[in-house]
N, CA, C and O atoms as a GROMACS GRO file, in nm:
protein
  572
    1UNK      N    1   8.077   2.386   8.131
    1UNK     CA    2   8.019   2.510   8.183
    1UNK      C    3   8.092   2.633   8.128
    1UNK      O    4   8.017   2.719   8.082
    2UNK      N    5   8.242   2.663   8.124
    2UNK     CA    6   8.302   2.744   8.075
    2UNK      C    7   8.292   2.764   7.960
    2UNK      O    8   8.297   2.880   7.921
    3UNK      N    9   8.273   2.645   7.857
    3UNK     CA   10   8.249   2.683   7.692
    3UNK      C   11   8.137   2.726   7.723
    3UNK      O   12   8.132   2.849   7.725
    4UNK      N   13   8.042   2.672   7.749
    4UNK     CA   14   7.930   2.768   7.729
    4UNK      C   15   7.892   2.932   7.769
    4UNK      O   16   7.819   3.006   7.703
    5UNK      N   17   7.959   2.964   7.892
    5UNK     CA   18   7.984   3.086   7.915
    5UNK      C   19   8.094   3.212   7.783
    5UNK      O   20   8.080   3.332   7.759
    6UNK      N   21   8.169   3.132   7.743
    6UNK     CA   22   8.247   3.186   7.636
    6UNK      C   23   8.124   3.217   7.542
    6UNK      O   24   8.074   3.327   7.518
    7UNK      N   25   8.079   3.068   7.487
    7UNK     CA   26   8.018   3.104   7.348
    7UNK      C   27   7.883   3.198   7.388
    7UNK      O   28   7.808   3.216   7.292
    8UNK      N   29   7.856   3.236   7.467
    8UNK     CA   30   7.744   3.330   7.499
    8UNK      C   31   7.783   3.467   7.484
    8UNK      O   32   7.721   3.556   7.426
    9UNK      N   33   7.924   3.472   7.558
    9UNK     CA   34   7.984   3.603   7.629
    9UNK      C   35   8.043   3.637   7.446
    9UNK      O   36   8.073   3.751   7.411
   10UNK      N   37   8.051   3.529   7.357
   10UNK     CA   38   8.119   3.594   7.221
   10UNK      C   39   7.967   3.666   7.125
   10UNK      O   40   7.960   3.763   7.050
   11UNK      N   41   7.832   3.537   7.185
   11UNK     CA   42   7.710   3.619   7.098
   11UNK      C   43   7.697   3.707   7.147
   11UNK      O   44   7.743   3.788   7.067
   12UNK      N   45   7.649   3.784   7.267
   12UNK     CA   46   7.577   3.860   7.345
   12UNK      C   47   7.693   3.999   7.305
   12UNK      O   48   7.661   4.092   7.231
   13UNK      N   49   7.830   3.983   7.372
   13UNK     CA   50   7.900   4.094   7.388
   13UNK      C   51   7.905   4.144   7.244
   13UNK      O   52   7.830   4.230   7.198
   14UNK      N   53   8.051   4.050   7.146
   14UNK     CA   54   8.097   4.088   7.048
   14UNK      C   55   7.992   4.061   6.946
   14UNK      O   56   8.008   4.139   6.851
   15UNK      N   57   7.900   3.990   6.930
   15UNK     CA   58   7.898   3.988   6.787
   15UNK      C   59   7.717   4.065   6.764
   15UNK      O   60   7.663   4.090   6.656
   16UNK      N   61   7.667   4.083   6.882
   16UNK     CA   62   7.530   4.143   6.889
   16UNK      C   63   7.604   4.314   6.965
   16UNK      O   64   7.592   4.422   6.907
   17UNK      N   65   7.647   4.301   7.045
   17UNK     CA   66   7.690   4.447   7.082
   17UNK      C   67   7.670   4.454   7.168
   17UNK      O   68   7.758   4.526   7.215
   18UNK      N   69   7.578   4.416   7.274
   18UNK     CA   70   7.547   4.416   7.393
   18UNK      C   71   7.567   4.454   7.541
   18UNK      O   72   7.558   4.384   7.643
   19UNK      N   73   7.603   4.605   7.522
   19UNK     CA   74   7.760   4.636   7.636
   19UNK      C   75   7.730   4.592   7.782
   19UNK      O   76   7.810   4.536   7.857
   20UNK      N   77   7.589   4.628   7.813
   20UNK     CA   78   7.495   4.597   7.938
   20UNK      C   79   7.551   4.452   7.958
   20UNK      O   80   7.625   4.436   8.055
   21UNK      N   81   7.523   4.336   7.873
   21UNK     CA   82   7.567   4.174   7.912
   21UNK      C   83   7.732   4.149   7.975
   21UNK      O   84   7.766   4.043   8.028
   22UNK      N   85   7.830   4.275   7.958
   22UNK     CA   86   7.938   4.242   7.967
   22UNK      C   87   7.931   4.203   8.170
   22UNK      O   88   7.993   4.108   8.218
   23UNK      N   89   7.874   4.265   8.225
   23UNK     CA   90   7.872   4.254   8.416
   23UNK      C   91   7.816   4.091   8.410
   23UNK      O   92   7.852   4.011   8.496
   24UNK      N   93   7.727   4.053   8.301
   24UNK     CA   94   7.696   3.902   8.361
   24UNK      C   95   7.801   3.787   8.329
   24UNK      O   96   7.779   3.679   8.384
   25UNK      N   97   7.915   3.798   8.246
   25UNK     CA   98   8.044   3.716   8.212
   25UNK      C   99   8.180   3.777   8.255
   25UNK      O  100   8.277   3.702   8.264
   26UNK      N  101   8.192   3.891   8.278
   26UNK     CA  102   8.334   3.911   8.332
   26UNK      C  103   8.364   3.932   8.461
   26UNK      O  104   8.267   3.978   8.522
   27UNK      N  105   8.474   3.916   8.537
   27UNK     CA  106   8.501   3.992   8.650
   27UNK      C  107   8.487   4.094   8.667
   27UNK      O  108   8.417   4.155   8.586
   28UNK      N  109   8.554   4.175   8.795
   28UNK     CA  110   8.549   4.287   8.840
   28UNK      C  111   8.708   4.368   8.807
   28UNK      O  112   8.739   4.486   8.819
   29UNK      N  113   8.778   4.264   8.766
   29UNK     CA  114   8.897   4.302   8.686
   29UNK      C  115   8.917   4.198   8.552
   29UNK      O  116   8.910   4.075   8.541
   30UNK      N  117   8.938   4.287   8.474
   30UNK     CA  118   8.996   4.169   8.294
   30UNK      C  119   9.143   4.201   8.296
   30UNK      O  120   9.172   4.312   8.342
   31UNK      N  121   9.238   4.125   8.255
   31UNK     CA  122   9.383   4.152   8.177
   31UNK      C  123   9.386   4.073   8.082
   31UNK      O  124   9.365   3.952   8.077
   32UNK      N  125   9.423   4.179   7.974
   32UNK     CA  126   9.519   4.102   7.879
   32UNK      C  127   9.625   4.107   7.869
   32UNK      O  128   9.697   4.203   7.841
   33UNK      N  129   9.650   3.990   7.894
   33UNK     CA  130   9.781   3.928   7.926
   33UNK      C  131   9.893   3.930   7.778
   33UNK      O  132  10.013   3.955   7.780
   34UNK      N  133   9.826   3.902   7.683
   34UNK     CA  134   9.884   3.914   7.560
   34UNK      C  135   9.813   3.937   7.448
   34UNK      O  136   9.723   3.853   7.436
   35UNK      N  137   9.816   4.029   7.348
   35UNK     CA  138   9.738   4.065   7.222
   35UNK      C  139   9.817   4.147   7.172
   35UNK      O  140   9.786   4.266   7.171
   36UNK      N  141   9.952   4.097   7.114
   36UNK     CA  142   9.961   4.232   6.987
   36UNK      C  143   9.878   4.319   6.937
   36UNK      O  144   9.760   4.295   6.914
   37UNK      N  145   9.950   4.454   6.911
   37UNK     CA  146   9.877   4.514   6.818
   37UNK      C  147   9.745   4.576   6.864
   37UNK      O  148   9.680   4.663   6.805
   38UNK      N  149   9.715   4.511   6.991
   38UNK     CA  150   9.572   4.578   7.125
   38UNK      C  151   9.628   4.694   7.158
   38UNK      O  152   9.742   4.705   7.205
   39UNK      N  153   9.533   4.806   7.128
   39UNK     CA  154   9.611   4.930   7.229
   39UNK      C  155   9.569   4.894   7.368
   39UNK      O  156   9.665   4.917   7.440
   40UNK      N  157   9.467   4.848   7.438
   40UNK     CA  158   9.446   4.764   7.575
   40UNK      C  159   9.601   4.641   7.558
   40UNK      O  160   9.639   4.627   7.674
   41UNK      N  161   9.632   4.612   7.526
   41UNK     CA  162   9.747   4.520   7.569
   41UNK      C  163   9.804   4.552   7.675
   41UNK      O  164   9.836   4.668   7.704
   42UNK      N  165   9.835   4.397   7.780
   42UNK     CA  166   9.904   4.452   7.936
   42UNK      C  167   9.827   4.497   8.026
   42UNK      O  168   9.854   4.456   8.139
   43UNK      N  169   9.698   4.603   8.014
   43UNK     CA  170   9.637   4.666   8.072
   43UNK      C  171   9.529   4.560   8.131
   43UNK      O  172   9.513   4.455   8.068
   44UNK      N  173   9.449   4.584   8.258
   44UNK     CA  174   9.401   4.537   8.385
   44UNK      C  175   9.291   4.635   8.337
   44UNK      O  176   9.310   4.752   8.305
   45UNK      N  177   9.207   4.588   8.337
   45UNK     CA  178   9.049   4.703   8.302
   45UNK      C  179   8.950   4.689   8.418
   45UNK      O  180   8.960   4.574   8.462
   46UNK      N  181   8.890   4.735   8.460
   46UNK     CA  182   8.766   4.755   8.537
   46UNK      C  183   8.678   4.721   8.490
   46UNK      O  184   8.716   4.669   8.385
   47UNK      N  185   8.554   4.712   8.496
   47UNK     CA  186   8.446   4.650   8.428
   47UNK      C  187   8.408   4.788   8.342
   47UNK      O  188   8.372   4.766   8.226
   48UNK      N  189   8.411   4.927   8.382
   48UNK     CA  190   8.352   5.028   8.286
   48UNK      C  191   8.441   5.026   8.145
   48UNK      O  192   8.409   5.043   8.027
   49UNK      N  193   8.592   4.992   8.225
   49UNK     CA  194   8.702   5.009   8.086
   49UNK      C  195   8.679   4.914   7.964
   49UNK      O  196   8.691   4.932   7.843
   50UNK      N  197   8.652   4.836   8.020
   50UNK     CA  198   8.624   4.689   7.944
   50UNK      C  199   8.478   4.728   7.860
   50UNK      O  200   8.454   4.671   7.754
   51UNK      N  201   8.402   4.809   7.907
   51UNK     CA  202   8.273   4.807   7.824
   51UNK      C  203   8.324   4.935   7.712
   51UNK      O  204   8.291   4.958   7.596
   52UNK      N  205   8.381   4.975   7.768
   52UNK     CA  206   8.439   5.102   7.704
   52UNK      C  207   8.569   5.061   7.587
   52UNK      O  208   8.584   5.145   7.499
   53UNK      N  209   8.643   4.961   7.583
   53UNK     CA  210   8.688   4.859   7.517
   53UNK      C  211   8.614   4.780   7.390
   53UNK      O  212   8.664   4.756   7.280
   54UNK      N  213   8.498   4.751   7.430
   54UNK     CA  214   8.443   4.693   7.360
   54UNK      C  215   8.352   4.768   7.274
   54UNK      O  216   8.320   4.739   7.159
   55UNK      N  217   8.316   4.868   7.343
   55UNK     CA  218   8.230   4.981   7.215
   55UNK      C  219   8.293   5.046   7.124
   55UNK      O  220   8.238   5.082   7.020
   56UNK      N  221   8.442   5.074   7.158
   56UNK     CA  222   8.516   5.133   7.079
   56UNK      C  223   8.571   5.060   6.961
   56UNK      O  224   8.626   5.118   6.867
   57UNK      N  225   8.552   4.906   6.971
   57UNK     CA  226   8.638   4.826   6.916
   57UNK      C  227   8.501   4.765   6.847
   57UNK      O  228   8.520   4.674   6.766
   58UNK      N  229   8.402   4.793   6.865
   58UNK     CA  230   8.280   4.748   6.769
   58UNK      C  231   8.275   4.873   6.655
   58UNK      O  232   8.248   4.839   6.539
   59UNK      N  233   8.294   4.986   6.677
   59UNK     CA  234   8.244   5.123   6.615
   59UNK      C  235   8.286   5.111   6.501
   59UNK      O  236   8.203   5.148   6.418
   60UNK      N  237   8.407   5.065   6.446
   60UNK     CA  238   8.439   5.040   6.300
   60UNK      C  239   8.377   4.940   6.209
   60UNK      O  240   8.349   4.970   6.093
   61UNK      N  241   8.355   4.813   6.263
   61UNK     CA  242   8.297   4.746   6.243
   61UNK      C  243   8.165   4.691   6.321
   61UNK      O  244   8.188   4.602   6.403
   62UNK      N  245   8.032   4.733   6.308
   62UNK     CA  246   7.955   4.734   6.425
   62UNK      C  247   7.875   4.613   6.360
   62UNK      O  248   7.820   4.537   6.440
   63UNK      N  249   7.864   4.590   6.250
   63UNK     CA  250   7.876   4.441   6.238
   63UNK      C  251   7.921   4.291   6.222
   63UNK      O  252   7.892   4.190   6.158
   64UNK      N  253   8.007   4.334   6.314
   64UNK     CA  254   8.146   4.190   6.296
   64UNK      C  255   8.065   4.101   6.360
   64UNK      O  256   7.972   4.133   6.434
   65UNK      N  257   8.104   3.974   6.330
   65UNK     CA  258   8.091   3.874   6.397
   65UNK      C  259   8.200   3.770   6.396
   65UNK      O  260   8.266   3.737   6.297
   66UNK      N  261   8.210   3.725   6.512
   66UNK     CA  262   8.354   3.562   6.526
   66UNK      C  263   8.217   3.471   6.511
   66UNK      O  264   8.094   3.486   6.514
   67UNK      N  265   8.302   3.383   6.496
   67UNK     CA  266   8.270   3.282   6.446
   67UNK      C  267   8.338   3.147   6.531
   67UNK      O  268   8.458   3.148   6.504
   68UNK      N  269   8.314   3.054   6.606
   68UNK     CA  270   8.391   3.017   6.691
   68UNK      C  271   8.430   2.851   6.605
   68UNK      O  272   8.323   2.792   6.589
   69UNK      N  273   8.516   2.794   6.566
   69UNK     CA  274   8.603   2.708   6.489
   69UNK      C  275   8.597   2.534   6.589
   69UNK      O  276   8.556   2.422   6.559
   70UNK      N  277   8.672   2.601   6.734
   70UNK     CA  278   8.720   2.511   6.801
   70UNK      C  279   8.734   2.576   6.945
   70UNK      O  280   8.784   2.678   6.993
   71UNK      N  281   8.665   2.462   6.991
   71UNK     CA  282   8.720   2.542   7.171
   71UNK      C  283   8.748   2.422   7.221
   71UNK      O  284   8.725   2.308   7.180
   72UNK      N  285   8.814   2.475   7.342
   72UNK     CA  286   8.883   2.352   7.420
   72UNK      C  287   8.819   2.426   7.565
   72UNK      O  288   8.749   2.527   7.559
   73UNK      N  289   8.855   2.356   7.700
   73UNK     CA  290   8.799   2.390   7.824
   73UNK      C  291   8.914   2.300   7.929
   73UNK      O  292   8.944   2.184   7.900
   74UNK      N  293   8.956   2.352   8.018
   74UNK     CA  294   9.035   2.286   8.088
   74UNK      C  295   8.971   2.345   8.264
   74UNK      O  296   8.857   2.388   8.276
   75UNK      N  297   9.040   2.337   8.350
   75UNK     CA  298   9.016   2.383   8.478
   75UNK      C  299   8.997   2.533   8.506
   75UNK      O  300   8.904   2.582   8.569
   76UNK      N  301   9.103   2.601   8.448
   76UNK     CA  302   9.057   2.747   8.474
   76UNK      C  303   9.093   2.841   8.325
   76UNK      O  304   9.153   2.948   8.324
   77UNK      N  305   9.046   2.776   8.220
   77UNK     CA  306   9.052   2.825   8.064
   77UNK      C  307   9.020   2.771   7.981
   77UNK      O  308   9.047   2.651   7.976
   78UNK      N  309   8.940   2.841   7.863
   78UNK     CA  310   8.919   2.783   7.766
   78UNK      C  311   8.973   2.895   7.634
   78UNK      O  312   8.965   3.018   7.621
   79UNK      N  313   9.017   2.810   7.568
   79UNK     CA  314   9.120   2.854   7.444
   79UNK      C  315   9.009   2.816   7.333
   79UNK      O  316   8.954   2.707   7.346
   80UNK      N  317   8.978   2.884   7.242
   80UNK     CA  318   8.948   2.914   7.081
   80UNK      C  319   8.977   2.978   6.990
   80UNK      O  320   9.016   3.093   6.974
   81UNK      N  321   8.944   2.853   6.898
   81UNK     CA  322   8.992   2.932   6.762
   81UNK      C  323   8.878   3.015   6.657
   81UNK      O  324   8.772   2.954   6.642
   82UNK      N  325   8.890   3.134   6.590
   82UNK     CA  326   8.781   3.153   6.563
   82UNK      C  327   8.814   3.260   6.373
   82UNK      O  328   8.906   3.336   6.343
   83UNK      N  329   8.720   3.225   6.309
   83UNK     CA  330   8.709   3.307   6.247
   83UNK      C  331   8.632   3.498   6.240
   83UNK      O  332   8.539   3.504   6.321
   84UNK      N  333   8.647   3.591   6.189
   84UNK     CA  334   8.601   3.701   6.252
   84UNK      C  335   8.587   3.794   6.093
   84UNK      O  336   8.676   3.794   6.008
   85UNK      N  337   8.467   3.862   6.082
   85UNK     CA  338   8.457   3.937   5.988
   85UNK      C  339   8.325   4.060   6.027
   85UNK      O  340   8.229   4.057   6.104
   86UNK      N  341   8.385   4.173   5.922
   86UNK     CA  342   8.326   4.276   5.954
   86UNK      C  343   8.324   4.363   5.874
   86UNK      O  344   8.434   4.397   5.828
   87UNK      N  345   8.181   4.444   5.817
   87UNK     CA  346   8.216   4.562   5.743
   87UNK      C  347   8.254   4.687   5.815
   87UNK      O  348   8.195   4.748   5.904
   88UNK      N  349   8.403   4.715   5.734
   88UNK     CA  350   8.476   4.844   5.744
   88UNK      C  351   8.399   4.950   5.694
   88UNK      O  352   8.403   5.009   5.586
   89UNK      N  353   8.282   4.969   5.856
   89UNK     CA  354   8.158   5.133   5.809
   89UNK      C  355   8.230   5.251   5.901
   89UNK      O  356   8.147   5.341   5.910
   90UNK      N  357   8.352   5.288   5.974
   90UNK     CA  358   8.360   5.372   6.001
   90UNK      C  359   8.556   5.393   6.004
   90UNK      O  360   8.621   5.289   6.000
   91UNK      N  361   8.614   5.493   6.008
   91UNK     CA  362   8.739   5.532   6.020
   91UNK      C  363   8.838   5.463   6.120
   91UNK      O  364   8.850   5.505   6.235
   92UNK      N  365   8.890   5.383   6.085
   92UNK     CA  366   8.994   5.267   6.146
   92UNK      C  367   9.116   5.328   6.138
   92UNK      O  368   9.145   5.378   6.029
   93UNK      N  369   9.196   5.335   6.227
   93UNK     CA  370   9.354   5.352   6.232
   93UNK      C  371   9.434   5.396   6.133
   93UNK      O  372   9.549   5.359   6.107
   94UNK      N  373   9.359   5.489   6.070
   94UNK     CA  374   9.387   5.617   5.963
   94UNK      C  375   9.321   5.566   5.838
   94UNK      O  376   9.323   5.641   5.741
   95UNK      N  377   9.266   5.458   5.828
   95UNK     CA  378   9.181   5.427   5.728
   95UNK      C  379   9.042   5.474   5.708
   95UNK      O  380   8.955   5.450   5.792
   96UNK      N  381   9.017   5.544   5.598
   96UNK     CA  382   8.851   5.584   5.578
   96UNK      C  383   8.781   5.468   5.551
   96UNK      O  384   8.806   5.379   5.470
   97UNK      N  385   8.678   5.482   5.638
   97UNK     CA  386   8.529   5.383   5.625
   97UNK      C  387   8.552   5.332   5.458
   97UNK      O  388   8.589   5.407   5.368
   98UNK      N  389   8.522   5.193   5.443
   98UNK     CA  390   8.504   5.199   5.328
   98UNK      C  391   8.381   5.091   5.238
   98UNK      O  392   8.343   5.056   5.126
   99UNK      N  393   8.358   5.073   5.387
   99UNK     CA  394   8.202   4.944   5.390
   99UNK      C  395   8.225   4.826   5.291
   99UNK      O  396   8.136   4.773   5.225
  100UNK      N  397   8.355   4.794   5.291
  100UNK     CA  398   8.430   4.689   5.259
  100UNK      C  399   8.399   4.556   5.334
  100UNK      O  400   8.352   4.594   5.440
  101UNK      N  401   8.401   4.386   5.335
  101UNK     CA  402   8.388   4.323   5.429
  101UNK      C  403   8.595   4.315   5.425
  101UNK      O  404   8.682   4.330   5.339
  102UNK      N  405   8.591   4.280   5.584
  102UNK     CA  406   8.707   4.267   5.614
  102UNK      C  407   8.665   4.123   5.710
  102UNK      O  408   8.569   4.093   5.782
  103UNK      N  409   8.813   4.043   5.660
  103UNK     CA  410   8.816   3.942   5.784
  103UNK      C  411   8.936   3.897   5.812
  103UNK      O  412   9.043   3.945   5.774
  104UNK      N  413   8.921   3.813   5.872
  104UNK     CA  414   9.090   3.781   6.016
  104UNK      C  415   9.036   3.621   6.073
  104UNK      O  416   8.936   3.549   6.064
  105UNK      N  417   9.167   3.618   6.135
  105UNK     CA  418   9.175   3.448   6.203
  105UNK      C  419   9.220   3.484   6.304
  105UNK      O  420   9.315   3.562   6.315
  106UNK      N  421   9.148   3.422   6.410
  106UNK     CA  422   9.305   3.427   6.557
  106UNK      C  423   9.261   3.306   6.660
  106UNK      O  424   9.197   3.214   6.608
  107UNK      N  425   9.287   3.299   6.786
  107UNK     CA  426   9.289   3.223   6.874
  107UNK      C  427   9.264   3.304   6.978
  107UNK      O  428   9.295   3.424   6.976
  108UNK      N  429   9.214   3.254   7.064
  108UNK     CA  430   9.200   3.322   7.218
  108UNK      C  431   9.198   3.236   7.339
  108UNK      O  432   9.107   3.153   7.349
  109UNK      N  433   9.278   3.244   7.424
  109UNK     CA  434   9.280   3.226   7.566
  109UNK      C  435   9.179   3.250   7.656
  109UNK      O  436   9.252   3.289   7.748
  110UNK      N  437   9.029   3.261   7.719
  110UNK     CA  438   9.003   3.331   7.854
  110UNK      C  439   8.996   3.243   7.958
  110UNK      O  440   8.941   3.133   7.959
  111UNK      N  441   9.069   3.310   8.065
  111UNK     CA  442   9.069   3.279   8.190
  111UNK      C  443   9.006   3.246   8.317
  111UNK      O  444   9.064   3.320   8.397
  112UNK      N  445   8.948   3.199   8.362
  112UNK     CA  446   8.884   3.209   8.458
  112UNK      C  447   8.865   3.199   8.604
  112UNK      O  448   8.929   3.110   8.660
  113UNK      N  449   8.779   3.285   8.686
  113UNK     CA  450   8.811   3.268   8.824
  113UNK      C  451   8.645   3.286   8.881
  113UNK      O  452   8.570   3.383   8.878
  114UNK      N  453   8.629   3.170   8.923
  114UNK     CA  454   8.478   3.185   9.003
  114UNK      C  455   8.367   3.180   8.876
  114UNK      O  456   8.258   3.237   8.874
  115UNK      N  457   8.423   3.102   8.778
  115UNK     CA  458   8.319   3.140   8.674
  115UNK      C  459   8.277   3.278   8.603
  115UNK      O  460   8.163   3.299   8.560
  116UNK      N  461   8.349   3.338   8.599
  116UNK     CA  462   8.379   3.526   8.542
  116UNK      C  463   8.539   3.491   8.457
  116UNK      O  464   8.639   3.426   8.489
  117UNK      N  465   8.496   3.579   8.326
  117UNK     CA  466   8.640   3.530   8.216
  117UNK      C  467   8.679   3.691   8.345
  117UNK      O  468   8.607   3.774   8.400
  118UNK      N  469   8.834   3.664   8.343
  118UNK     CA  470   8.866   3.698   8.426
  118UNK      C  471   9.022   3.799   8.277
  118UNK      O  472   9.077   3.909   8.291
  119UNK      N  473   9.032   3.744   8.213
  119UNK     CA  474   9.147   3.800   8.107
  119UNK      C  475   9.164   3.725   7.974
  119UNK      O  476   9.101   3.620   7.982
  120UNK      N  477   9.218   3.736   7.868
  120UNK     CA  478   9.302   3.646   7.748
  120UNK      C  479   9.429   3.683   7.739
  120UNK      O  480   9.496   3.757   7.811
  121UNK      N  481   9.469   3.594   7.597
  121UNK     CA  482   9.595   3.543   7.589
  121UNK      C  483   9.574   3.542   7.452
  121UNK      O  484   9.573   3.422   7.423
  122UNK      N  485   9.556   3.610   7.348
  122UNK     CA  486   9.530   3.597   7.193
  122UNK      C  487   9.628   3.642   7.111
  122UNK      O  488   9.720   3.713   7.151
  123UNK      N  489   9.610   3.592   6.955
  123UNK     CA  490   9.686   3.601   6.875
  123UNK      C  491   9.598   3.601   6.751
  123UNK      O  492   9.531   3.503   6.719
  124UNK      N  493   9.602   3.731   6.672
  124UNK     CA  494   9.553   3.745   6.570
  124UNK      C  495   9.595   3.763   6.453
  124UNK      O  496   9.681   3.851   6.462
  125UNK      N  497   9.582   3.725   6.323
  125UNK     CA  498   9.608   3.776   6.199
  125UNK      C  499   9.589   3.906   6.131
  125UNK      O  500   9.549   3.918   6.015
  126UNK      N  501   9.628   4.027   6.229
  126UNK     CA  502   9.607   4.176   6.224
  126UNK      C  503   9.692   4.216   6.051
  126UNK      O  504   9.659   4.311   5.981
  127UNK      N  505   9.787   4.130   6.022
  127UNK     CA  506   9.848   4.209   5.929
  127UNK      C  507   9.738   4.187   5.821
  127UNK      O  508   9.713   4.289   5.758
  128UNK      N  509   9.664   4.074   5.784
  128UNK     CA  510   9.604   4.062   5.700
  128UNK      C  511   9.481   4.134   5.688
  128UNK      O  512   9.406   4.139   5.590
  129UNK      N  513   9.462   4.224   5.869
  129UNK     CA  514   9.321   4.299   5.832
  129UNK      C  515   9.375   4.400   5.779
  129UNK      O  516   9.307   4.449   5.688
  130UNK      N  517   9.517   4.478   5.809
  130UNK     CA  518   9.596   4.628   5.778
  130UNK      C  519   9.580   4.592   5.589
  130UNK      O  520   9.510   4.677   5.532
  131UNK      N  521   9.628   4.494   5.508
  131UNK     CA  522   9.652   4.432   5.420
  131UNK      C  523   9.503   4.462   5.328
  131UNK      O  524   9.490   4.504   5.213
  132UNK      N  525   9.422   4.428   5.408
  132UNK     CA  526   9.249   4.460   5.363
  132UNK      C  527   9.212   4.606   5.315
  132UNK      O  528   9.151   4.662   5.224
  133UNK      N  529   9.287   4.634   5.436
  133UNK     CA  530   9.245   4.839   5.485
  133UNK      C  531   9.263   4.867   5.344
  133UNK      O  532   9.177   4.907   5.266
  134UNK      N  533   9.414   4.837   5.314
  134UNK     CA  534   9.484   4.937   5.238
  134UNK      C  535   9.466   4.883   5.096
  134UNK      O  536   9.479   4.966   5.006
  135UNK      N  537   9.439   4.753   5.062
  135UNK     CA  538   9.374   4.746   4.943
  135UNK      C  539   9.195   4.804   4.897
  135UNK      O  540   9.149   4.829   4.786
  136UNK      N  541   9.135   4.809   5.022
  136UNK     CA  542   9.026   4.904   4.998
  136UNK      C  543   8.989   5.045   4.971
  136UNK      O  544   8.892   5.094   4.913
  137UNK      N  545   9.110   5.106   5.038
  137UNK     CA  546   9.144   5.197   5.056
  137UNK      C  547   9.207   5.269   4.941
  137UNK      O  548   9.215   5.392   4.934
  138UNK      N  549   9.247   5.194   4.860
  138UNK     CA  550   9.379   5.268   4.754
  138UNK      C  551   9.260   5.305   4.618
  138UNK      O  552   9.156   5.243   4.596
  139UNK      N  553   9.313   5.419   4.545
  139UNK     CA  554   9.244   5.462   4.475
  139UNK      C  555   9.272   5.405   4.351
  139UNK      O  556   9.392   5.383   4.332
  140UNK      N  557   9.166   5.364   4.227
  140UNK     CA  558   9.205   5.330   4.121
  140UNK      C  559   9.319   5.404   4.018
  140UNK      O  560   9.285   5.520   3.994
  141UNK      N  561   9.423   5.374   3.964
  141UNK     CA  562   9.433   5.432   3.878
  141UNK      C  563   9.408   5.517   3.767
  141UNK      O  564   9.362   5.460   3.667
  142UNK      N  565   9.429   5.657   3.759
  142UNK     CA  566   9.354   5.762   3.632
  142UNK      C  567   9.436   5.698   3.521
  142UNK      O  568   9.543   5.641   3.543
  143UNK      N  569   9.393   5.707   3.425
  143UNK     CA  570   9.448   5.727   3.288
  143UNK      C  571   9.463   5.822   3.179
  143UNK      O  572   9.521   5.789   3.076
   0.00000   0.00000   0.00000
């Protein structure tokens, strides 16, 4: 039951955009508990923050999609692994748009309580998206 709530909550939310679907999979509170490199890291969101989370974090890439690898499901979590790619169409963390594809690897934790992902626990390959930026980013050599 929980994988399937994940792999919905990854089409619907992240990879279609869907901010409205986020009230039918999450609680009434999210934490992330752990995510380097998240400016949400640590932080306890509300359901508006969390939609507000997620639009902001689509806007650079508003066509990313994960890709889900491997999931597991236990009593109150299910952990996956996933692949994730996206064209870089708008201004990222001092990087200009550069409608580049960019992609990454990570894992994720969500939690659950009452059947609502309730928080994660992830770990991503961020240096290799910074790594992307800045080789897209860099200007050819003049001669």
């Amino acid at each position: 039951m929980k994988k399937k709530i994940v792999k919905e909550f990854i089409r619907k939310v992240w990879n279609e955009g869907d901010i409205e679907a986020i009230s039918d999979f999450i609680g009434t509170k999210y934490t992330i508990h752990h995510d380097p490199g998240d400016p949400w890291e640590g932080m306890t969101l509300d359901m508006q923050a969390f939609k507000d989370r997620v639009s902001k974090s689509r806007t650079p890439f508003p066509d990313q999609r994960f890709y889900v690898q491997e999931i597991f499901e236990n009593e109150r979590s299910v952990a996956i692994t996933w692949l994730w790619s996206g064209t870089h169409s708008e201004d990222f963390a001092g990087f200009p748009a550069s409608e580049k594809q960019i992609k990454m690897s990570g894992a994720t934790v969500y939690y659950f309580e009452d059947n609502r992902i309730t928080g994660h626990w992830q770990i991503t390959d961020r240096l290799s998206v910074f790594r992307q930026l800045q080789q897209a980013s860099a200007k050819p050599d003049k001669k």
